[in-house]
C-alpha positions in Angstrom: 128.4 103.1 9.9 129.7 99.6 10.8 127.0 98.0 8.1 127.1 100.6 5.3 131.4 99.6 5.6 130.7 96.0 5.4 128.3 96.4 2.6 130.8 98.6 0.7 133.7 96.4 1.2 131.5 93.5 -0.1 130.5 95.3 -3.1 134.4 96.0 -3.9 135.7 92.6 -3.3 132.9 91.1 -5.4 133.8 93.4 -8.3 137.6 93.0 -7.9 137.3 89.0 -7.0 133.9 87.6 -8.2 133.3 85.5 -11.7 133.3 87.9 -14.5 134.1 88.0 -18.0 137.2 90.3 -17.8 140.0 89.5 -16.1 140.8 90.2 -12.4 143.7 92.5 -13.3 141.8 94.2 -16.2 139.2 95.2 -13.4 141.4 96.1 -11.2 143.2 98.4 -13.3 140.1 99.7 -14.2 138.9 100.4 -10.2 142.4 102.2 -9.3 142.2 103.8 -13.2 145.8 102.9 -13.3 147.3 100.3 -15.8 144.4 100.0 -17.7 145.1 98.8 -21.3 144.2 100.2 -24.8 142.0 101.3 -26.4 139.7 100.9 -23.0 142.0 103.3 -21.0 140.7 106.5 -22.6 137.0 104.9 -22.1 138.0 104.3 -18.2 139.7 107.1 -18.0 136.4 109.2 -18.9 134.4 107.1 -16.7 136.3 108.6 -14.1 136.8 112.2 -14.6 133.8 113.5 -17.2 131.4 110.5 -17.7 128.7 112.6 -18.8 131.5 113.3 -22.1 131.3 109.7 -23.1 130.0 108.8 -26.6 128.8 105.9 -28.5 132.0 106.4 -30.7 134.3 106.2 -27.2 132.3 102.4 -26.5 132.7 101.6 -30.2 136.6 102.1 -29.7 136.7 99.4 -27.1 134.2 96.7 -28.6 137.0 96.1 -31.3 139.1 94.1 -29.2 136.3 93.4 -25.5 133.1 91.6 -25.4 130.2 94.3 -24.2 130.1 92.0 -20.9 133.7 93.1 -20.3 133.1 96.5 -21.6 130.2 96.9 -19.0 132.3 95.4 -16.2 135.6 97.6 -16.6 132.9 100.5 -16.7 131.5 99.4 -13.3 135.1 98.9 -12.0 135.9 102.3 -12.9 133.3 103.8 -11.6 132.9 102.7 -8.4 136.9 102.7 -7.8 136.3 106.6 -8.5 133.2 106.8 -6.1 135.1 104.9 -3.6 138.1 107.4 -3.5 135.4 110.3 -3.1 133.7 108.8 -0.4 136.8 108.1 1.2 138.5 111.3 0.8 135.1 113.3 2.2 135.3 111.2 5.2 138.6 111.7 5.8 137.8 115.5 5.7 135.2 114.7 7.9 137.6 112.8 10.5 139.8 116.1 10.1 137.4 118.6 11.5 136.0 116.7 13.8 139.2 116.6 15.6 139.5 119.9 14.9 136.3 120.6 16.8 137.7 118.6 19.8 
């Protein structure tokens, strides 16, 4: 469990921290889906709670004022900020019964 922690930790910092082409805080808005500017907040937002809605016309809405390299990055952000809350909150459930079951 100790390597698959690391490994996820690295992932995050390197999304939140590493070079990209949007900014630090636009990705990190995007990871916690809070914050996150127009018109990309209805496109992170959907990322997070019904990605399989999103549309051609809901990228479009964003290439107007971001690059496709910062589209694609925010996207990323937002998506593994909303796997990462999962995981997290599964585990925790996890943690909860097994003290249960103490």
């Amino acid at each position: 469990m100790a390597d698959v922690t690391r490994h996820r930790e690295a992932v995050v910092k390197r999304i939140l921290d590493g070079k990209g082409k949007a900014s630090q805080p636009q990705r990190r808005a995007a990871f916690d889906n809070a914050g996150v500017a127009e018109p990309a907040r209805a496109l992170i937002d959907k990322v997070v709670n019904h990605a399989s809605k999103i549309t051609d016309e809901d990228v479009a809405a964003v290439k107007q004022t971001l690059s496709e390299d910062e589209i694609f990055e925010l996207v990323v952000c937002a998506a593994i900020g909303q796997a990462t809350r999962q995981l997290d909150a599964a585990l925790a459930v996890l943690d909860q019964a097994t003290e249960e079951l103490a």
